[in-house]
C-alpha positions as CSV (number, residue, x, y, z in Angstrom):
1,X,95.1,116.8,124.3
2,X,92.2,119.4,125.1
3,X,94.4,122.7,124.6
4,X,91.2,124.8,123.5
5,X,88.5,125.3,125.6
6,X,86.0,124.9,123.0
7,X,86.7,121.5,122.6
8,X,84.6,120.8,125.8
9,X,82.6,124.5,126.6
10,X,80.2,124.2,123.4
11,X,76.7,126.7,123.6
12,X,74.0,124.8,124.7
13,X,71.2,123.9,123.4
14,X,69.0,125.6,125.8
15,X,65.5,124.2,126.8
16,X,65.2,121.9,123.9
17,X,68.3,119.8,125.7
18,X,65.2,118.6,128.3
19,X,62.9,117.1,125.0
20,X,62.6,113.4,125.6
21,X,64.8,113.5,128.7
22,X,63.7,110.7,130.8
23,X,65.8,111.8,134.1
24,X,63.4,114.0,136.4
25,X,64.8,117.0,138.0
26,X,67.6,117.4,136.1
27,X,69.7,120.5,137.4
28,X,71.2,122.2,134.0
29,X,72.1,124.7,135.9
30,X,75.5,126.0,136.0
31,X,77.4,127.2,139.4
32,X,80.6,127.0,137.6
33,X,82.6,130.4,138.6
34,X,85.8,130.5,137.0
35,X,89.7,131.0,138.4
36,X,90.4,134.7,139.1
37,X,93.2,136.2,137.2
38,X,97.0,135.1,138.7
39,X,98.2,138.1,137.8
40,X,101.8,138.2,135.9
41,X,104.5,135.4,136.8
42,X,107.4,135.5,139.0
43,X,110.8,135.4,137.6
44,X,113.5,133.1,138.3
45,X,116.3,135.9,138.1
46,X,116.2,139.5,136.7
47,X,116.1,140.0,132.7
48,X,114.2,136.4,133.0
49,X,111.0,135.9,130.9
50,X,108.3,135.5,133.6
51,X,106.7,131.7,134.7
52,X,103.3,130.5,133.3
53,X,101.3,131.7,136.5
54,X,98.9,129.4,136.3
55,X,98.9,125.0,135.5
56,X,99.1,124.0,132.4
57,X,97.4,120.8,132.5
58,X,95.1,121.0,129.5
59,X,96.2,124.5,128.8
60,X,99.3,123.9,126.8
61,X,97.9,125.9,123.6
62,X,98.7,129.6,125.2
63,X,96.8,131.1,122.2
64,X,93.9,129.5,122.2
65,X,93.0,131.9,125.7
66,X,95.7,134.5,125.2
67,X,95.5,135.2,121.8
68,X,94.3,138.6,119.8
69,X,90.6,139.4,120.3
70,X,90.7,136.7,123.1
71,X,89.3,137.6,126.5
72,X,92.3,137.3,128.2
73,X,94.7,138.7,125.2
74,X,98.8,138.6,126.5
75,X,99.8,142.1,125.6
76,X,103.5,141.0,124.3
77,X,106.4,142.3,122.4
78,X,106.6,139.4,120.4
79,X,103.6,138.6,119.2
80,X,105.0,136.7,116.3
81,X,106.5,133.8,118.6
82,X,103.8,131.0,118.7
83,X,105.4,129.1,121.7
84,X,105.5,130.5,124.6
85,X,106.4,127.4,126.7
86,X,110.2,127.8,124.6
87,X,110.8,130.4,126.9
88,X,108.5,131.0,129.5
89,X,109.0,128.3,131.9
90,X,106.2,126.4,133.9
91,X,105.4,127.6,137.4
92,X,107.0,124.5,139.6
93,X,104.9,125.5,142.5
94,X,102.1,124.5,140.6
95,X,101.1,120.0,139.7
96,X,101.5,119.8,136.2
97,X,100.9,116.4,135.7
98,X,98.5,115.1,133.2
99,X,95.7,113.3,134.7
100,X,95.1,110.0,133.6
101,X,92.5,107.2,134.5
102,X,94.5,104.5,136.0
103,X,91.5,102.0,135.6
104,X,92.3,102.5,131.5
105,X,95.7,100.9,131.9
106,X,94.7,97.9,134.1
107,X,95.0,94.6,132.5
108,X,92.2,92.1,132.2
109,X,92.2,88.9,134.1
């Protein structure tokens, strides 16, 4: 499960990543713009904790994005509750589903 987004985003080696490279024209650079904010969630009736307002595929460790000193801290009165899914329900507007290679399951002949 990749719930932590430095599991994948590590800093970069910079030029040296180029040293012995045998691939010409490699592009390293990045166009990658991230999501803009989906604001707070709907909720399904008053007094109802609000959805997640975004998918959750690969996100299902709220804190690692939303936690103190994080970017995108959750400003909550309950700051003490480490699981946030327990209450606050996954948007069903949005596809959830894990993604999996299909090719990994396929029996050989």
């Amino acid at each position: 499960m990749l719930a932590n987004c430095t599991q994948c985003h590590v800093p970069s080696e910079g030029e040296n990543f180029l040293k012995g490279n045998e691939i010409a024209g490699l592009n390293v650079e990045s166009l990658f713009v991230g999501a803009s904010s989906p604001g707070k969630g709907d909720k399904a009736y008053d007094g109802a904790p609000p959805v997640v307002p975004h998918r959750l595929n690969m996100r299902q460790n709220c804190m690692a994005c939303h936690g103190n000193g994080m970017a995108n801290a959750v400003s909550t009165s309950h700051p003490q509750r480490k699981n946030c899914l327990q209450c606050h329900a996954p948007n069903a507007t949005f596809d959830n589903r894990e993604r999996y290679n299909l090719n990994d399951f396929k029996k050989d002949k």
